[in-house]
C-alpha positions in Angstrom: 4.7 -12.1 14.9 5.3 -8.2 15.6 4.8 -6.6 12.7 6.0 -3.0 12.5 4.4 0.3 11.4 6.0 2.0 8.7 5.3 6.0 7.9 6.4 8.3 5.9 5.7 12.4 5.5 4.1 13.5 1.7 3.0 16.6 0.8 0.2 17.3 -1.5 1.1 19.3 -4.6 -1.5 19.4 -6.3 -3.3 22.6 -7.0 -6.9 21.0 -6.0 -5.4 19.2 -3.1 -7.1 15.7 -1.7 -10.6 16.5 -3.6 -13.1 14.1 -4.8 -11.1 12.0 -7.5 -7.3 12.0 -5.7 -9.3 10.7 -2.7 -10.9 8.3 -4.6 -7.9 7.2 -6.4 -6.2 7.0 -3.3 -8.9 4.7 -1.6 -8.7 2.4 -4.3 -4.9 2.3 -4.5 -5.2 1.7 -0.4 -7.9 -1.2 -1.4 -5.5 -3.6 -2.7 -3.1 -4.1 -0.1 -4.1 -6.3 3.0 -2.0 -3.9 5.4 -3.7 -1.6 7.4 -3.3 2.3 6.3 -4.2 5.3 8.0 -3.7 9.0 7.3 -2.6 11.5 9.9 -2.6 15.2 9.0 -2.0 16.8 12.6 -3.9 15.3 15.6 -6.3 13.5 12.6 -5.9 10.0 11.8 -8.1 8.7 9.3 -8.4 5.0 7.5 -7.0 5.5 4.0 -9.1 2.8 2.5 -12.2 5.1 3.1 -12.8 8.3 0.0 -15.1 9.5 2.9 -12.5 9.5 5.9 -9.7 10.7 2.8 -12.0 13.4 2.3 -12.6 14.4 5.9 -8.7 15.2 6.2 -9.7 18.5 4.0 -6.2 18.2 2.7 -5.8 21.1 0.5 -2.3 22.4 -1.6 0.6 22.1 0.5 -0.6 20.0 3.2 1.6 17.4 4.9 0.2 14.3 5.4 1.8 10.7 7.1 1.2 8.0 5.4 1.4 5.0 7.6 0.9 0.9 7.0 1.1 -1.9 9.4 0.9 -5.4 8.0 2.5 -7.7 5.7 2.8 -5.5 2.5 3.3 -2.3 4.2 6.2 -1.0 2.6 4.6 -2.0 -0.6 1.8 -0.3 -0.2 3.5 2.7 1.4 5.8 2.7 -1.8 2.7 2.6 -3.9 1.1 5.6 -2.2 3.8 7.6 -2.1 4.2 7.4 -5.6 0.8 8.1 -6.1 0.4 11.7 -4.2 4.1 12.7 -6.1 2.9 11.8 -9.4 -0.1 14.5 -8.4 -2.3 11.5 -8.4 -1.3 11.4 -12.9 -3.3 8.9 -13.8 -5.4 5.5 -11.7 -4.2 3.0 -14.5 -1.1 4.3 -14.3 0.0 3.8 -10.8 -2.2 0.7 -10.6 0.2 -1.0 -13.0 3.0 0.2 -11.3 1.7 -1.5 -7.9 0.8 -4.4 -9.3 4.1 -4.8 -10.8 
C-alpha cells in the first residue's frame, strides 16, 4: 500500500499570524485525522498535531507555509486545514463542523 503525500502552499493572513490560539486551533483540527501532517515554512518542518512545534514555525502575517498529509484521510484533512488558515482561523466550532461533515 503506497500511500502518497499530498501538500499544498497557504499563506497566513491574519494580522497576528500563527500565535497562541490559531496554533492551538490548528493542532486540534490536525488531532482528528489519522494521517500524518507536518508543516514546512522554509528548511522547517514541524508535526502539525503539536501547538508547541505550530508555534516554533514563528509564522507571522504573510508567511507561506506547506501544509502536507500522508495517510488515509490526507486530502481530507489537508482540505480541512486549508480551510481553516483561509477562514483566518474564524471560529474552532465552526470549521470543526465543517470537517466533520
Amino acid at each position: 500500500m503506497n500511500e502518497q503525500i499530498v501538500q499544498r502552499l497557504v499563506v497566513i493572513k491574519n494580522e497576528q499570524g500563527l500565535h497562541a490560539r490559531p496554533a492551538q486551533m490548528m493542532a486540534r483540527l490536525a488531532l482528528q485525522f489519522e494521517s500524518m501532517i507536518d508543516l514546512v515554512r522554509d528548511s522547517q518542518r514541524v508535526d502539525a498535531k503539536s501547538i508547541l512545534h505550530v508555534l516554533t514555525l514563528g509564522a507571522d502575517q504573510g508567511t507561506e507555509l506547506i501544509i502536507e498529509a500522508k495517510g488515509p484521510d490526507a486530502e481530507e484533512a489537508l482540505d480541512a486545514l486549508v480551510r481553516l488558515v483561509e477562514s483566518e482561523f474564524a471560529t474552532d466550532e465552526t470549521i470543526s463542523q465543517e470537517s466533520s461533515g
